[in-house]
Structures are given as C-alpha cells and as structure tokens.
N, C-alpha and C positions, 0 to 999 in steps of 0.2 A: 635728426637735425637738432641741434644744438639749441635748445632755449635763449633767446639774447638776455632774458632777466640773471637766468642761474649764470650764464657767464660773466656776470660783472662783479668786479674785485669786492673784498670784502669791505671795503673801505668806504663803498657807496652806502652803505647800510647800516654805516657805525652812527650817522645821526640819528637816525630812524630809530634803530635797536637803543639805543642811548634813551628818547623821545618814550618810547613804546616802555620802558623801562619804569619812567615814572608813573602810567598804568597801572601797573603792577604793581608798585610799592602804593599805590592809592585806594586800591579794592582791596589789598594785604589790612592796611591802615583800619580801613573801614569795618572790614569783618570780623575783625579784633576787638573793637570796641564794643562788640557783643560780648566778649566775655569777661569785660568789666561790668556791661550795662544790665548781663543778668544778674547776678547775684543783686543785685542796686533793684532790679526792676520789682527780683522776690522779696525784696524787705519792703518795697512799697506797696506791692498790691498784696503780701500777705501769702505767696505761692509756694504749694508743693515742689517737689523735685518733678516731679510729672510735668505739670504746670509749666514749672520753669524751662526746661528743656522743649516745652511745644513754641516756646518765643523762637529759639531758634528752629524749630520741624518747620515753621512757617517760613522762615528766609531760605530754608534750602527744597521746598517745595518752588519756590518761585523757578527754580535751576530746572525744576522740571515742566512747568506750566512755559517758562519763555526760550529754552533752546530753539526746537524746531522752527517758534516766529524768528527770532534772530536770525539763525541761519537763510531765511527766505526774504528778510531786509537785506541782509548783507550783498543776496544776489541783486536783488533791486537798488539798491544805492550804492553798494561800493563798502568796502572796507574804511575808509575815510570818515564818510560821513558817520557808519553808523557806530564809530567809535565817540563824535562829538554829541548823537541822538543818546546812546550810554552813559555819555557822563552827565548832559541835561537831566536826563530819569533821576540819576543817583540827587543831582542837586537840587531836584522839585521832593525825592525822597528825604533828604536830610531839614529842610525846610520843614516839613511835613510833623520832622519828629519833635522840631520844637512846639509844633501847635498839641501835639499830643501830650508834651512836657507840660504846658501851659495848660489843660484843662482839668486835670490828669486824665487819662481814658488809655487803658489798656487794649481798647477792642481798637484805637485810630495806632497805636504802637504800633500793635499787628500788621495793621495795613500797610504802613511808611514803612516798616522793616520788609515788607514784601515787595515794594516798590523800587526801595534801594538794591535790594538781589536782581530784579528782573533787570535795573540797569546793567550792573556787574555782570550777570548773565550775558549780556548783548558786545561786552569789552572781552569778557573770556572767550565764546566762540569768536571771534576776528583775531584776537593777539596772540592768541595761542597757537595756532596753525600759521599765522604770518610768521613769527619767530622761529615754528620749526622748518619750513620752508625756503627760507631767504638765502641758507647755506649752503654746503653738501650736505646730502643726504646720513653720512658716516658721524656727523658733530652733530646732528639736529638735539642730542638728548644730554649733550654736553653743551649746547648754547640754550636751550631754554632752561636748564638749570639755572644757567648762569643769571638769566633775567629776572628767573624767579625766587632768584637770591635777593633780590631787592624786594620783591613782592613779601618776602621772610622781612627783611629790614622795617616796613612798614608797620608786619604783624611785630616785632620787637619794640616800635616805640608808640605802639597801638595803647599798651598796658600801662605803661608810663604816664600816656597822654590823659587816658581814661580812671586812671590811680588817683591823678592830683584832679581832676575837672570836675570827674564825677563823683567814684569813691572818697577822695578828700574835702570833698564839699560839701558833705552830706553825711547826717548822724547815723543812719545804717552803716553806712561805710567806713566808722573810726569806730564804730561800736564792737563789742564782744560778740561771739558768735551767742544768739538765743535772748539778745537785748525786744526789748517789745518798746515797739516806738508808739507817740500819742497820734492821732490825727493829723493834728498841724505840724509833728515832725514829717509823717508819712508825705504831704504837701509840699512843704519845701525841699527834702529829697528829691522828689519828680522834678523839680522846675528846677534843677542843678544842671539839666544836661542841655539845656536851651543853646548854653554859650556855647561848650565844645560843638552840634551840630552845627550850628549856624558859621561855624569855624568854618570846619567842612564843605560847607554849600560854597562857599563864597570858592574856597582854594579850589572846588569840583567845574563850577563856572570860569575861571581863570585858566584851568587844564584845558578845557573844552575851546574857547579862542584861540589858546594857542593852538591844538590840536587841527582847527580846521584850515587854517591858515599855513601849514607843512606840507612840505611837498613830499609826501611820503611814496617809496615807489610802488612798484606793480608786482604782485607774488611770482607774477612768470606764466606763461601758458599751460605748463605742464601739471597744475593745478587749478587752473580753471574748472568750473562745473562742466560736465558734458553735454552736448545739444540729445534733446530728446531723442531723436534718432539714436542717437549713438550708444542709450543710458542701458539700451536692451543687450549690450555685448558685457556691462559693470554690473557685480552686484557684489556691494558691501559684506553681505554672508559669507563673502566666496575666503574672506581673511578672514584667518579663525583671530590673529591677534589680536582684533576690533572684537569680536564676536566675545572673546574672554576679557577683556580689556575693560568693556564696557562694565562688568560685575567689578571690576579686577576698582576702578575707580567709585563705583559705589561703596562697595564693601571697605576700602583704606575712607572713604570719607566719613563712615558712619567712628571708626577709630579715630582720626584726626580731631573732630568735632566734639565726639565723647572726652576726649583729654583733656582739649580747652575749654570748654565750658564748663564743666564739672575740676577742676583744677581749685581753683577760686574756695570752694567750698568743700574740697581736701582736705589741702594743707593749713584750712582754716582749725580742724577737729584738735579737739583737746586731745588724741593719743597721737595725731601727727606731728603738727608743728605749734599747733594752738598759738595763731597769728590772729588780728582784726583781717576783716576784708581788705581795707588799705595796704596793710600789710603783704598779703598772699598776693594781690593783684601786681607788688612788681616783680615777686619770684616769678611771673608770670611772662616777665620780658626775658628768663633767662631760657625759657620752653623755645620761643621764638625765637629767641637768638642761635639757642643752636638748632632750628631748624635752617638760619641764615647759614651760620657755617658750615654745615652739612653741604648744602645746596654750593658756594662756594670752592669747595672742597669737590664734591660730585662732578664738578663741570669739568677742572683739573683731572679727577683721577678715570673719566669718563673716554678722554686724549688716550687713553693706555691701555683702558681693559673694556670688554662690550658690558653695553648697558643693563643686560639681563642679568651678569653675574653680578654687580657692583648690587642690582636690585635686590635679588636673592639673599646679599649677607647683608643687608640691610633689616630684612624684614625677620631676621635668626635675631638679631640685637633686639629689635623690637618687641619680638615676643621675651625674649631672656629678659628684660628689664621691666615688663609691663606683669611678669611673674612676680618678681620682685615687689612689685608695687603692691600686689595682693596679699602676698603675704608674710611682709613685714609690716612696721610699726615706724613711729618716730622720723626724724630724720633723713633714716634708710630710705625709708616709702616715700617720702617727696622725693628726697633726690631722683631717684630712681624716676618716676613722671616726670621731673624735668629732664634726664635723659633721651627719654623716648623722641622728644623733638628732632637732636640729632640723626634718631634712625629712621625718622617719617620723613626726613626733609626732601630726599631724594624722589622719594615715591611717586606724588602727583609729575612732578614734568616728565619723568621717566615711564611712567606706563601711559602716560599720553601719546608720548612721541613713538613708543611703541605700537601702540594703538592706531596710528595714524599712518608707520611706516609702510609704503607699496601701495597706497590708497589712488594716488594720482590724481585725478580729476573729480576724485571720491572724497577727494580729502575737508570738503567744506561740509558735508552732509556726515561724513566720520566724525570729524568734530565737532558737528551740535551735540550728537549721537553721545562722546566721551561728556561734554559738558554738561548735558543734561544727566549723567549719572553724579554730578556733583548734590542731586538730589538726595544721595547716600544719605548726608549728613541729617536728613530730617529726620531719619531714625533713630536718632540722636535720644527720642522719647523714649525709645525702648530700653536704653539705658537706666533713663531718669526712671522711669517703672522701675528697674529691675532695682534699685538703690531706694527707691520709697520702700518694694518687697524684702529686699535680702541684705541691703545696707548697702552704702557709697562703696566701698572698697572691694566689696566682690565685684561689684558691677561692673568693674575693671576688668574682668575674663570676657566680656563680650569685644573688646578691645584685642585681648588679644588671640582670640579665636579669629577675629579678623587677618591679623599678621599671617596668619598660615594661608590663606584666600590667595593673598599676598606674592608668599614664596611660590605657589602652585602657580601661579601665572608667573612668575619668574623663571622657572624650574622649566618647564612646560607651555601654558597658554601662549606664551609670547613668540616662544620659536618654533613659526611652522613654516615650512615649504611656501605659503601661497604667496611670502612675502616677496617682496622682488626691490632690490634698490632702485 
C-alpha cells in the first residue's frame, strides 16, 4: 500500500525543506564559532593545545550524552515541537555564554558550550532523517546534501562573523602568534564575545517562533517507530550499512573537527603563512566555503552516479591533499587544508543517508544511533595531544588515517545486501 505522505508531489515540501534549511545553516553558523572562539579562548585562559582542543571534546561529547534522550523526545512530542525545545536549549545556551564572558570562568564556558550541543543534538536527530525521508528513496543523498549546503553556508560566514566580533576585537586576536598579554588585556578579550552570543540567542528565539507556528508535514507511516510487538521482527544490527556507518561517522568527525579547529593556529605558524589570528580566521571561510560547494556540487552530480562512488573519490582527495598538508611548508601547506573542505563536504550527509537507507521504521532509533557518533569529534584531544607531542603539522596524519576509514565504508561497508530500498 502506497504511503499517502511519500505520494505527494514534491512541491508540498519545498516550504518545509526551504524552513528546515535555515536549521541547518544555524547549527553550521554556531559550531563554527568554535573555531574562532578557540584560539581566543587559548590566549585568554593561557591553554595548551590539549587544553584547547578539550573545549571542543566537550561540545561533541554532549552528541553523545543527548542522542538517545532526543531520539525518545521526538517519539513523545513530535518532530515539531522538539525542533522549537532545540532551539530554546541552544538560546538559554548562548545566553549562558555571555554570563561566562562577563565573569570570565572557563569551567561556566564548558558548560554553555555543552548546552548549546545538546540543543544541536535534539535539531540533528529530527532534521536529518526528515530531509532524507520526505523524497524517493534514490535522491535522499542527493537532497540532504543539498540542505546541508546551507548548513556549509553558515559554517562559511561563521568565520567571518567571529573574525571581526571576536578575534577583531580583542588584542589576542590582532596580535602576533607568541604575544603575552597583561591581565586586564586577558579580561577584556573574554568579554568581546558577549555581543556576538547574545546576537545569536535573540536570532535562535526568533527561529524557534517561527518554527512552531509552521505547519510542517508528517514524514509518512513508512518511518514511523514500530509498535513494541512488532520491534521483535527489526533489528538495527541486521544492516551492516548502520553497523559500519556508525564508525564510518565518528571516525570522518574526529577529521572534520581536527581541521577546523586546529586551522586557526596553522596557518598562523611562521613556516606556514605567518598570519595574526585575525588573519587566519578568514582563510577560514574559504575551508567552509568549499565545503559549501562541494555539498552543492554533490547534490548535482549525486542525480547521475550512486552515492557510494562519488563517496569513495571523495575521500582519495582527502587523503592526497591532507598528505600534502604534512609535508610541505609555506603556502603549499595551507592551501592544501583548505582544500580538504572541498573533499569532506560530501561526507557527513552522504554516509548518513547511507547509514539510514532500508531502516524503515528503524530509521528514528538509526538516526540517534548516526548522531550520537558525531561524538567523533571530541577526539578531536587526541589530536591536540599528538601536536603538543610531535608538533601541529604531523598531527595532521591522524586526519588522514581517517580518510581511509572513509574509503572502506565507501568501497565496502555501505554496500551490503541487507539494504532493501
């Protein structure tokens, strides 16, 4: 029997997907301001590269501590609501981070930066499976690119926003790399970032009204949860593409995360580009930008050839360009990092939608499942370790030891028999 959701024209869903779009480009926006707001945060509290990179272990820890609740909201309220409940979190979170700006305290940072994930959390399980759902089954990986070409768009003028707010406002951030700031610089640096969250909170609660007030429609029966009775005929394990999938998105987020956030204080180094932080932080829009085009571009060539192949030479560029980043020098070595954006762009919506394909009724419990592997990125330390140990720019082989994780579930994990369209 024919789903009456899946049968209705695409056209019913262009406002939704449109609506659902600026999601995306808002949790993009947000988690990019991380990787202006580290490097800012290490000249103010004085941090290792360890250190630094645990600011971010904590926001993608939250991916792991709030999946599973999300997922069990969502069955209880609705897709709907707990989209408007998500974006409340992010704006009592942003809120939050001015009160941490204002005292300074690193330990209340921690916490508002955890807060903000767990909302983000609560918007990626719901939007991420409504988008790849709402279509055929054959475009799912070619329309959530496409949406999440905006969520790129976000992450692109994330750097921007946070360049001139934060880093340009602030004497760490116009200063030379190894400048030693007094006290009462370290002080007013922190209370720079008051205005842009509070930015934030306000446009987060504005999304949020709107949001609940849309009459968004219904994903379709054919993904609804199953009734207990019925759960003992599904099991999740039974798809290996979920089963590898799930690594398959931890392991590209521990790579994704390590790029951007360690970017900043790359191409800051006297043999790379020997830039100020201000500086580096807008080559930083061009990582994101071409992860935007990639993603645009992906959705396009996604129409023509299956998802798996497009994935696989995706993640050959990756590694080839993230080689380069190790071991050359100068100008080479940046460019090269910001290439790599192009070749990650495709990654996350495409081994999601992967991930998810043949799930059915599975598909809301599959996708905590992928989300909560966004927890990758908190590994993100192990980086920052390996760079405090062996220098920034090896540390870059753990990056692309990833990209092969990558091809392997492209090559392989993803295409198995149990998949069913």
């Amino acid at each position: 029997m024919t789903d009456p959701a899946a049968a209705r024209p695409a056209a019913d869903y262009r406002a939704a997907l449109t609506l659902l779009a600026t999601l995306f480009f808002m949790w993009g926006f947000i988690t990019v301001i991380n990787n202006t707001l580290l490097p800012h945060l290490r000249s103010v509290f004085d941090l290792s590269y360890t250190q630094t990179t645990l600011i971010e272990s904590v926001w993608f820890i939250a991916y792991f501590v709030a999946s599973i609740p999300s997922a069990k909201l969502i069955e209880r309220v609705g897709y709907q609501r707990s989209l408007v409940i998500g974006l409340l979190v992010m704006a009592a979170g942003a809120l939050g981070m001015t009160l941490a700006a204002s005292l300074p305290s690193y330990g209340v940072t921690l916490a508002m930066l955890f807060v903000i994930a767990s909302g983000i959390t609560l918007l990626q399980v719901a939007a991420n499976p409504y988008v790849a759902v709402v279509g055929p089954p054959e475009t799912a990986s070619s329309r959530l690119n496409l949406v999440q070409a905006l969520n790129s768009a976000g992450t692109m003028f994330a750097p921007l926003f946070g360049a001139y707010l934060i880093l340009g406002r602030s004497v760490g951030g116009t200063a030379r790399s190894g400048t030693v700031l007094t006290s009462a610089e370290r002080l007013a640096d922190a209370r720079s970032v008051i205005l842009p969250y509070a930015i934030v909170a306000v446009v987060l609660v504005v999304l949020a009204v709107v949001i609940a007030r849309f009459p968004l429609p219904a994903m379709g029966s054919a993904t609804r949860r199953a009734a207990k009775a019925d759960r003992r005929q599904h099991s999740l394990w039974r798809h290996r593409n979920l089963v590898f999938g799930i690594p398959a998105i931890f392991i590209y987020l521990i790579a994704e995360i390590g790029v951007a956030n360690l970017f900043v204080n790359f191409v800051s180094q006297p043999d790379i580009a020997d830039l100020t932080a201000e500086q580096a932080g807008r080559y930083l829009t061009l990582l994101w930008g071409g992860m935007m085009v990639g993603r645009f571009a992906g959705a396009a060539i996604m129409q023509r050839i299956p998802a798996e192949t497009l994935l696989a030479a995706a993640s050959v560029g990756a590694f080839i360009v993230m080689m380069v980043t190790v071991f050359s020098t100068g100008l080479v070595a940046m460019w090269a990092l910001i290439l790599v954006g192009l070749f990650h762009s495709i990654m996350f919506p495409t081994i999601f939608t992967l991930g998810i394909r043949g799930l059915g009724p599975l598909t809301e419990e599959g996708s905590g499942l992928l989300i909560m592997a966004i927890a990758g990125g908190a590994l993100v330390v192990v980086q920052g370790w390996l760079a405090d140990r062996y220098g920034l720019q090896r540390s870059f082989l753990l990056t692309a030891a990833c990209e092969l994780y990558v091809l392997f579930y492209a090559l392989w994990g993803a295409r198995t028999p149990a998949v069913r369209a």
